[in-house]
KEZA-373474 format. One record per residue (C-alpha): residue in three letters; residue number from 1; z, y, x. Coordinates in pm, 1 decimal, padded with zeros to 6 digits. Each point is the difference from the previous one (the first is absolute). Example, Ala and Ser with C-alpha at 12.3 -4.5 7.8 and 13.67 -1.06 7.14 Angstrom:
BEGIN
+------+------+----------+----------+----------+
| resn | resi |        z |        y |        x |
+------+------+----------+----------+----------+
|  ALA |    1 |  00780.0 | -00450.0 |  01230.0 |
|  SER |    2 | -00066.0 |  00344.0 |  00137.0 |
+------+------+----------+----------+----------+
END
This chain:
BEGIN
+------+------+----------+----------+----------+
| resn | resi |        z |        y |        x |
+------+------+----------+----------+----------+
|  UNK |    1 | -03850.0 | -15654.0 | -23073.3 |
|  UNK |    2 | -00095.1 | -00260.1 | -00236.5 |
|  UNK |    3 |  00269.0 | -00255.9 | -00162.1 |
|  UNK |    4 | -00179.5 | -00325.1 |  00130.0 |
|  UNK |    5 | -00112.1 |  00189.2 |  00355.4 |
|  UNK |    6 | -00044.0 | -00277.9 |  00258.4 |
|  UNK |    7 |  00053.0 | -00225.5 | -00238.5 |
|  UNK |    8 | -00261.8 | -00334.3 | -00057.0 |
|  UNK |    9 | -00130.8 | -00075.1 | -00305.7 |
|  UNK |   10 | -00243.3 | -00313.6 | -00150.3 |
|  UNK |   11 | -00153.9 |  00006.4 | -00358.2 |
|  UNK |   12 | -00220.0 | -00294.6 | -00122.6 |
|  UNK |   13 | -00244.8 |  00108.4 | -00220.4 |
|  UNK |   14 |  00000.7 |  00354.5 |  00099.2 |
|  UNK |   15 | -00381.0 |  00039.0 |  00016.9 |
|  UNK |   16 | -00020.3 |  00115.7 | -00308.4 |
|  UNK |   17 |  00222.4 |  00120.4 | -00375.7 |
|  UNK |   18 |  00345.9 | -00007.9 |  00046.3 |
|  UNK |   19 | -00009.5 | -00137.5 |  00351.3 |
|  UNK |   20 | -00179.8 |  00217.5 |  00126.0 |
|  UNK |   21 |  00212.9 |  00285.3 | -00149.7 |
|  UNK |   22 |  00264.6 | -00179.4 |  00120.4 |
|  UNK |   23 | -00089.9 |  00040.4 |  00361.5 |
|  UNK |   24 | -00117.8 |  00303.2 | -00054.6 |
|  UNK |   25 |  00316.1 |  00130.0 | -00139.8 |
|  UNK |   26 |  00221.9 | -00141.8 |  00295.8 |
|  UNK |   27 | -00231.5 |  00097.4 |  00287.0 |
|  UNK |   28 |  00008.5 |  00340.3 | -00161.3 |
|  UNK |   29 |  00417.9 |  00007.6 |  00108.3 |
|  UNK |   30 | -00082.8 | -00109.5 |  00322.0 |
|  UNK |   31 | -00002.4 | -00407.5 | -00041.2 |
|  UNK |   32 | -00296.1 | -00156.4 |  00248.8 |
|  UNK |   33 | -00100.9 | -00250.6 | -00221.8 |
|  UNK |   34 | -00211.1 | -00329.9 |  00020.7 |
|  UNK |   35 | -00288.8 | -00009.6 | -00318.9 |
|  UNK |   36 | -00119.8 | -00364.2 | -00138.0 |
|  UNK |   37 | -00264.0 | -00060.7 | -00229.5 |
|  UNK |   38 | -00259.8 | -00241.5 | -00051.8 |
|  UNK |   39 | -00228.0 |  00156.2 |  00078.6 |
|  UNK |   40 | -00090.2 |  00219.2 |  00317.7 |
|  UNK |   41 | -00172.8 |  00308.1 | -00144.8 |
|  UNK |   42 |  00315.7 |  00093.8 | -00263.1 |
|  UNK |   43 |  00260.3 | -00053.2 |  00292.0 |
|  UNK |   44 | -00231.6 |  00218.5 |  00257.4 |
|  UNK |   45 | -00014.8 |  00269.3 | -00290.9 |
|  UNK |   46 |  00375.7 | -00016.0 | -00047.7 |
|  UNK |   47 |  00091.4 |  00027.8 |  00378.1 |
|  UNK |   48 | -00269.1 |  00324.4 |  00063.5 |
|  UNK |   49 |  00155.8 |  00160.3 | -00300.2 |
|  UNK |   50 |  00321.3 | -00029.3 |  00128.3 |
|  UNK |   51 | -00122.0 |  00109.4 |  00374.2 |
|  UNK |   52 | -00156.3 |  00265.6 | -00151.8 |
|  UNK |   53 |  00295.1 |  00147.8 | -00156.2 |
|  UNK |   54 |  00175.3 | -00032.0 |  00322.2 |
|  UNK |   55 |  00161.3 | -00328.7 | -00009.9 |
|  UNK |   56 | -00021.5 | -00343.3 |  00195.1 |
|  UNK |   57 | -00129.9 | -00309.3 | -00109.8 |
|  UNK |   58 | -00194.1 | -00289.4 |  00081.7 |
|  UNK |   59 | -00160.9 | -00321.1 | -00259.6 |
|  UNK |   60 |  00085.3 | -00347.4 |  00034.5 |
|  UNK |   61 | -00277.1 | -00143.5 | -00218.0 |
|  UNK |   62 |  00008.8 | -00324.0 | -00161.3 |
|  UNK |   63 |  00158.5 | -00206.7 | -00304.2 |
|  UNK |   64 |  00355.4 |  00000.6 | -00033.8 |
|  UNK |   65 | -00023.5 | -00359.3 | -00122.9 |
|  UNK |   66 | -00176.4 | -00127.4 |  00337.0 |
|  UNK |   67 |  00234.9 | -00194.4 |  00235.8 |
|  UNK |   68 | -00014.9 |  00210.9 |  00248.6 |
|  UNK |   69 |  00037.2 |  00349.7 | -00131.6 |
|  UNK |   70 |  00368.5 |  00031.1 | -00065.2 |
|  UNK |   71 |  00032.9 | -00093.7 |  00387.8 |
|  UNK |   72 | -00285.1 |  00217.3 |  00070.2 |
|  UNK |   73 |  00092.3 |  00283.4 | -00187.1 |
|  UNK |   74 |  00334.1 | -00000.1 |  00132.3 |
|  UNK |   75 | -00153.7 | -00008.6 |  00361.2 |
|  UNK |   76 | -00205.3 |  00324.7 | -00062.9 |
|  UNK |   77 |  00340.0 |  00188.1 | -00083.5 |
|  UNK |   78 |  00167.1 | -00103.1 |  00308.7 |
|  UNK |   79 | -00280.1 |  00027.8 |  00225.9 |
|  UNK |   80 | -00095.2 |  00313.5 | -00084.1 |
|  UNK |   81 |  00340.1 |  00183.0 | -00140.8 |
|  UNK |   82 |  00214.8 | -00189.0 |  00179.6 |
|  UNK |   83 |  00215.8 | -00149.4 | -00302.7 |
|  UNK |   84 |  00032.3 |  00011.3 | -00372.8 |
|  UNK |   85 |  00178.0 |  00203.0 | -00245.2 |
|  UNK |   86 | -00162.8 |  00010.8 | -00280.4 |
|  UNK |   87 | -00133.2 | -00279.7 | -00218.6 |
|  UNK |   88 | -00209.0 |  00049.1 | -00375.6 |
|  UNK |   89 | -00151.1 | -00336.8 | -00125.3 |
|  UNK |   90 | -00265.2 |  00167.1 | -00214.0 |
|  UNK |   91 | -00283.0 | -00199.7 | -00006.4 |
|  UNK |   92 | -00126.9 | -00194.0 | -00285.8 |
|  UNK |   93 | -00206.0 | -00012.0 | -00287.0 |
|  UNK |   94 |  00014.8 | -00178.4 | -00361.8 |
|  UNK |   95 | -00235.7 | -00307.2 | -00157.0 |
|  UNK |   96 |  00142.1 | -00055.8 | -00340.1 |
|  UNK |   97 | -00052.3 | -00251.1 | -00206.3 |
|  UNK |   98 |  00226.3 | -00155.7 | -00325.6 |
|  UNK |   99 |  00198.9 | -00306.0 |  00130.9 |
|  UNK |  100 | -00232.0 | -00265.3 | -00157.6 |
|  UNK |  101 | -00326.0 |  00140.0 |  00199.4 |
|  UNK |  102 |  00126.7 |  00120.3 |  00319.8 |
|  UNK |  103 | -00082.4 | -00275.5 |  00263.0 |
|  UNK |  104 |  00207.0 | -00130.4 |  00293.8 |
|  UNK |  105 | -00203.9 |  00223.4 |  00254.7 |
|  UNK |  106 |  00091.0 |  00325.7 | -00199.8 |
|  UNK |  107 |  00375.7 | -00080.8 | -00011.7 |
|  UNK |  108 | -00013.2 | -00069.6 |  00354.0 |
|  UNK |  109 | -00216.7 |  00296.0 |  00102.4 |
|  UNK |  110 |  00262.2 |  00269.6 | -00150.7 |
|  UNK |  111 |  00255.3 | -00137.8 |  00091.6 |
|  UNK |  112 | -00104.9 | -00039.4 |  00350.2 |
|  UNK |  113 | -00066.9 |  00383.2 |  00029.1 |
|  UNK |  114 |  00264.2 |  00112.4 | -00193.0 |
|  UNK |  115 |  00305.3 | -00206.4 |  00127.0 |
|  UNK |  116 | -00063.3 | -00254.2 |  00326.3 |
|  UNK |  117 | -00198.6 |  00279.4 |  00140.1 |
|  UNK |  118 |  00359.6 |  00235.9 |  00036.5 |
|  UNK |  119 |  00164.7 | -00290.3 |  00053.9 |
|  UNK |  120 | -00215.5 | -00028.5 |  00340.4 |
|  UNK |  121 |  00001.0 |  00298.5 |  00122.9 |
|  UNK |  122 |  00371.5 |  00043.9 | -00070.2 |
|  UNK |  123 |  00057.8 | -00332.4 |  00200.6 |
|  UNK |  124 | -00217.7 |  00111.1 |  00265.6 |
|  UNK |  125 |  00212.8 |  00345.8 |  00059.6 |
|  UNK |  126 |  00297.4 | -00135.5 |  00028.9 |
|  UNK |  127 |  00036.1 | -00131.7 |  00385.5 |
|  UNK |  128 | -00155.5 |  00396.1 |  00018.4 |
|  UNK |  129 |  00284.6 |  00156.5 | -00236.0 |
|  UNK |  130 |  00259.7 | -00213.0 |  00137.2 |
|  UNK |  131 | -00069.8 |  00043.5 |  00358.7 |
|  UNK |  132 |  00000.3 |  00395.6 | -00069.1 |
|  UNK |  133 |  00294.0 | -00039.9 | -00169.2 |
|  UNK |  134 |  00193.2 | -00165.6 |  00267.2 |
|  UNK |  135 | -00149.7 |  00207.7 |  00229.6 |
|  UNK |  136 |  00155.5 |  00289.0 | -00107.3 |
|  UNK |  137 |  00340.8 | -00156.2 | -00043.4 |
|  UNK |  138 |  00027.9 | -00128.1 |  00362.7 |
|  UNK |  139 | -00082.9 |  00359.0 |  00144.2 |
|  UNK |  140 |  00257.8 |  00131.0 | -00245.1 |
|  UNK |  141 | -00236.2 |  00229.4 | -00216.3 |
|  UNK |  142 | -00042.7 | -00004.0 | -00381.2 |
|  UNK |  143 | -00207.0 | -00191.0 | -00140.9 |
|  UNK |  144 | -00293.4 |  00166.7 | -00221.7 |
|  UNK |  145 |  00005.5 | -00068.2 | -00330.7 |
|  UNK |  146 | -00361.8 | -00185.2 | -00036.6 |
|  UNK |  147 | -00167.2 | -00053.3 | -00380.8 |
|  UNK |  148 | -00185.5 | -00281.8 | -00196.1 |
|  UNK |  149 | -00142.1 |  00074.0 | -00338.0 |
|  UNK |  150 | -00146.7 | -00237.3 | -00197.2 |
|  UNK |  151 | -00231.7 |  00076.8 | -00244.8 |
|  UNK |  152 |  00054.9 | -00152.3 | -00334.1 |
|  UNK |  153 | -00142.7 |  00091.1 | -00384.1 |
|  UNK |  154 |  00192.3 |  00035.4 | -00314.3 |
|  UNK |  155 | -00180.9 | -00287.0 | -00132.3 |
|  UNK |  156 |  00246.6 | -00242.5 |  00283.6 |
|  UNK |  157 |  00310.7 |  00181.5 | -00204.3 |
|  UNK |  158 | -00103.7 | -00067.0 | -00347.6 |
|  UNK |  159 | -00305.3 | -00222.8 |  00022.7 |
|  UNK |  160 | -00333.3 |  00104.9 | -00112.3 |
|  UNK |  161 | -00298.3 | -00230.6 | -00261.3 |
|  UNK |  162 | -00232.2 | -00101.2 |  00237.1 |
|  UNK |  163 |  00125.4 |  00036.8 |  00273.3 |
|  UNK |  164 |  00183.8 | -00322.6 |  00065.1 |
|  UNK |  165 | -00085.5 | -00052.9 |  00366.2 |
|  UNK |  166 |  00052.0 |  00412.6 |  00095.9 |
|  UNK |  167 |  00345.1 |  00039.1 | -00168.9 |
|  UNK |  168 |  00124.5 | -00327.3 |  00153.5 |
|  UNK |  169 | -00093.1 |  00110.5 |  00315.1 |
|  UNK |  170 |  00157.7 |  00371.0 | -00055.9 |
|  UNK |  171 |  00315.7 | -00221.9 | -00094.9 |
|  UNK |  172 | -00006.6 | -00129.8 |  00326.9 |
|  UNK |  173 |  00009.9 |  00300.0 |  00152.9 |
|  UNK |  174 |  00300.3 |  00122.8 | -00152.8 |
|  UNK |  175 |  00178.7 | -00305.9 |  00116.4 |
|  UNK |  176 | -00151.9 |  00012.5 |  00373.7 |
|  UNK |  177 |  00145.8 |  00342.4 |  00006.0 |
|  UNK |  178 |  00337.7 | -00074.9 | -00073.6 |
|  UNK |  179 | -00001.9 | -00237.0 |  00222.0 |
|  UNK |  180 | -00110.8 |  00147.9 |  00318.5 |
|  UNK |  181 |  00210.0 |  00263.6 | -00106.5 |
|  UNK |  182 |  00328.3 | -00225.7 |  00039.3 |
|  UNK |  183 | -00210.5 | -00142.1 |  00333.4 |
|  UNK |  184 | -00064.5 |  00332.1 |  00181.9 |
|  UNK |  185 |  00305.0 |  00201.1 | -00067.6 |
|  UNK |  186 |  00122.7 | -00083.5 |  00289.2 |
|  UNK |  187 | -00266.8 |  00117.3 |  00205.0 |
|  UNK |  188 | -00015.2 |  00340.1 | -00232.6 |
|  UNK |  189 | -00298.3 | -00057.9 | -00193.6 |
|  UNK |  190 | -00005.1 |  00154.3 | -00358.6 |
|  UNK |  191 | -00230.1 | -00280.9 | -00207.9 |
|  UNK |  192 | -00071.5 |  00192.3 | -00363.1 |
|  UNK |  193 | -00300.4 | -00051.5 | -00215.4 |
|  UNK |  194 | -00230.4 |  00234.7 | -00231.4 |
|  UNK |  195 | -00113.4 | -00092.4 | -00348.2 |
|  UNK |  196 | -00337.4 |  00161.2 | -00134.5 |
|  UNK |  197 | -00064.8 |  00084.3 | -00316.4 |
|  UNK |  198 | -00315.4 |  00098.3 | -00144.7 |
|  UNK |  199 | -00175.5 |  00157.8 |  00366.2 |
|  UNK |  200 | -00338.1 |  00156.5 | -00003.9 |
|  UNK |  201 | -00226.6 | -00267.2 |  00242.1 |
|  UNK |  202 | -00331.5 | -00160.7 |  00048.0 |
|  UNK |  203 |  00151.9 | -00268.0 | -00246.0 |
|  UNK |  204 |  00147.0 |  00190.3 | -00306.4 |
|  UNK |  205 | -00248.4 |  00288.1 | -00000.9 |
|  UNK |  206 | -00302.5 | -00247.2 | -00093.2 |
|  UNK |  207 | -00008.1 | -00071.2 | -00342.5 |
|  UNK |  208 |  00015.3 | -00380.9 | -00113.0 |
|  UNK |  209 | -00315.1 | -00215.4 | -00059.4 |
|  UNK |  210 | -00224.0 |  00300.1 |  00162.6 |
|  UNK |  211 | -00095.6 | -00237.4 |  00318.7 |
|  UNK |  212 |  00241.6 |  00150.4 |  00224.4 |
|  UNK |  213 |  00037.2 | -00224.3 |  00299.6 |
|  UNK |  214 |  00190.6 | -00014.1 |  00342.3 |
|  UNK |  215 | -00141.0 | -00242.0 |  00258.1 |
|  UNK |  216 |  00349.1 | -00140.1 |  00157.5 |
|  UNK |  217 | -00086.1 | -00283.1 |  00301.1 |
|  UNK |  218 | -00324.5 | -00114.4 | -00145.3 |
|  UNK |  219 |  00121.5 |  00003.2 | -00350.4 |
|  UNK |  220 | -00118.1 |  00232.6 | -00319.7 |
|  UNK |  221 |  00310.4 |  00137.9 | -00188.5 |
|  UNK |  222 | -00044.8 |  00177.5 | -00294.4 |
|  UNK |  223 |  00188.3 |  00336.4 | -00026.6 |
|  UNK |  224 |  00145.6 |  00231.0 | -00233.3 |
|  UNK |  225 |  00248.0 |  00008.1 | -00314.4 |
|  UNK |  226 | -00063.8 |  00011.4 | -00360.8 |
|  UNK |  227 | -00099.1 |  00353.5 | -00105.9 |
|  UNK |  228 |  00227.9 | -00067.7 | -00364.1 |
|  UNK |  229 |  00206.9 | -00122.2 |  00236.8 |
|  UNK |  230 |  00051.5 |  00310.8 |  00235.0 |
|  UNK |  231 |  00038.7 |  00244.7 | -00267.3 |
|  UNK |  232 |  00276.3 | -00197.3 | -00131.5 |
|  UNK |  233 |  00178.8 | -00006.4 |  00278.5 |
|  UNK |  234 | -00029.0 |  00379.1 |  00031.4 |
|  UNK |  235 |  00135.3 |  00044.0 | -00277.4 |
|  UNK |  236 |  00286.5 | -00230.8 |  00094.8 |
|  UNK |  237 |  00086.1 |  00166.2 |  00344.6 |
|  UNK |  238 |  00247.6 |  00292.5 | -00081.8 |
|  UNK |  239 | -00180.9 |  00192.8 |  00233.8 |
|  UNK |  240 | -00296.0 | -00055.6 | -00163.5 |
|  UNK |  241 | -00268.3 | -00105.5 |  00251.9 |
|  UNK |  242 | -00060.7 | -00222.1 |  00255.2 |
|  UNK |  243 |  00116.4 |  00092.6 |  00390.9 |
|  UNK |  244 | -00239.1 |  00080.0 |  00322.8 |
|  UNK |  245 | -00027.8 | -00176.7 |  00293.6 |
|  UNK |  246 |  00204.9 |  00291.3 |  00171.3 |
|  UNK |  247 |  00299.5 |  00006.3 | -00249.8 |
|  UNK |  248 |  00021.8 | -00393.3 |  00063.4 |
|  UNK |  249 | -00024.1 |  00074.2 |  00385.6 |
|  UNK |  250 |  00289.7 |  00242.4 | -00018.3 |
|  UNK |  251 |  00226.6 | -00218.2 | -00179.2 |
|  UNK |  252 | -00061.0 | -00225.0 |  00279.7 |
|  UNK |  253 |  00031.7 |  00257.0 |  00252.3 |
|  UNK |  254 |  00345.6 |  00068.9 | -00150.0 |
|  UNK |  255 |  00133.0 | -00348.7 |  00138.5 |
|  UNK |  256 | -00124.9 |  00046.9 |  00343.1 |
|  UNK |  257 |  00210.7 |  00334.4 |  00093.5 |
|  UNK |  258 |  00302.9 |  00051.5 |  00118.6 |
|  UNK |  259 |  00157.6 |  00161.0 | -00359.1 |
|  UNK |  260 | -00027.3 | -00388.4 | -00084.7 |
|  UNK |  261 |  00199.7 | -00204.3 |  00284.4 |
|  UNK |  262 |  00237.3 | -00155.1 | -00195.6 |
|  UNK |  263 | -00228.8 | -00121.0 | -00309.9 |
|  UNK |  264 | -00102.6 | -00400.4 |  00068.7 |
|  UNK |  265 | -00093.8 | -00239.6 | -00237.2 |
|  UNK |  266 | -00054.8 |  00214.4 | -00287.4 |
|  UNK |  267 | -00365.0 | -00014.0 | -00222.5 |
|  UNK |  268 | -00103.6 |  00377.1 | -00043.9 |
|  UNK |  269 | -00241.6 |  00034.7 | -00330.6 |
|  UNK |  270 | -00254.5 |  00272.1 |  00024.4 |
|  UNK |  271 | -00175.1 | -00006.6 | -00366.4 |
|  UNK |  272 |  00069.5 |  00322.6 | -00123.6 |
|  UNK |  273 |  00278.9 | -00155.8 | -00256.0 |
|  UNK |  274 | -00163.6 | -00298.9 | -00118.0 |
|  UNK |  275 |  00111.5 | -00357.4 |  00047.3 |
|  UNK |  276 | -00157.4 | -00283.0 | -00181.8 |
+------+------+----------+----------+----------+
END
């Protein structure tokens, strides 16, 4: 018996890094869960490994900043798994950029991804959460404790050079969580976030200024951090390196079980000590 059996589970940007361990980590307790990614190929990959290791999952491809998708996305839980349970806004990326040089479009971009995006899909579950919830009441059963977790950065607590657009939005986050935990209380929904620190991905592990690119709906991002850069913030972090994708996944993991029902609106950092 798993701790999230029979329970349904959607991660955005689980195709690959931390999403995918995400989902990974939750199917592997018995979660069914619903991968997203851009892309088809990393969301196929992320669903087979999870079959593979006995678990049940099924993609929902597409960006989380389309119209559609939060409605969408919401749709393949219920069809499918017959409700939700779980929630992980994961997805996004970073195009930095000092204030006086980042444009309009890359303001709006991460900000899109990073905060309206959760704020859609969170809008579109809740005739689903609330129906369950009443649901329940009416037949006089309890009603399941269900979990949101927002993803959020240590650069949205203490702000980050650079990275105007990405720690506002990570601000944002903190606040939408507080919120809809206040909202959904009611309806016994834990809303917590996670805070990264320095976590070993497709964007840190490329070194600065060595061409390092991500193709993100049509446009070219360059990738990766400051080598200088990196090793000084090893030698910042009291445990002294950065995290993997599967140490982030299990602090997230640690908000979605049962051990946790009576944490809400609370901002979990997992960066090995450091804080900017």
């Amino acid at each position: 018996m798993g701790k999230l059996d029979n329970r349904s589970a959607l991660v955005t940007g689980s195709g690959r890094g931390i999403g995918r361990e995400i989902a990974r980590k939750l199917a592997g307790d018995g979660a069914r869960v619903v991968v997203n990614d851009l892309d088809a190929e990393p969301a196929k990959d992320t669903v087979a490994a999870i079959e593979a290791a006995g678990g049940t999952a099924l993609a929902c491809v597409g960006s989380v900043t389309d119209d559609d998708f939060a409605d969408r996305f919401v749709r393949t839980a219920v069809d499918n798994f017959g409700g939700i349970d779980i929630i992980v806004n994961n997805a996004g990326y970073v195009w930095d950029s000092v204030i006086q040089r980042m444009t309009d479009e890359q303001w709006d971009a991460i900000l899109d991804v990073h905060l309206k995006a959760p704020f859609r899909i969170l809008r579109a579950a809740q005739p689903v959460i609330s129906a369950a919830a009443k649901k329940a009441k009416q037949a006089g059963e309890p009603v399941p404790c269900r979990k949101v977790v927002n993803i959020s950065s240590i650069a949205g607590l203490g702000g980050n050079a650079g990275q105007a657009n990405y720690a506002a939005a990570k601000a944002g986050v903190t606040g939408l969580t507080k919120t809809m935990a206040k909202e959904w209380g009611r309806y016994n929904v834990t809303v917590n976030t996670v805070a990264f620190g320095l976590i070993k991905t497709r964007m840190t592990e490329t070194p600065a200024g060595e061409g390092g690119t991500v193709t993100i709906e049509g446009r070219e991002i360059n990738i990766g951090v400051n080598p200088d850069v990196l090793e000084m913030m090893k030698t910042m972090i009291p445990l002294g390196r950065s995290g993997t994708p599967t140490e982030a996944a299990g602090s997230v993991y640690l908000l979605c079980i049962p051990e946790s029902d009576y944490v809400s609106g609370q901002t979990l950092v997992c960066g090995g000590g450091f804080m900017f």
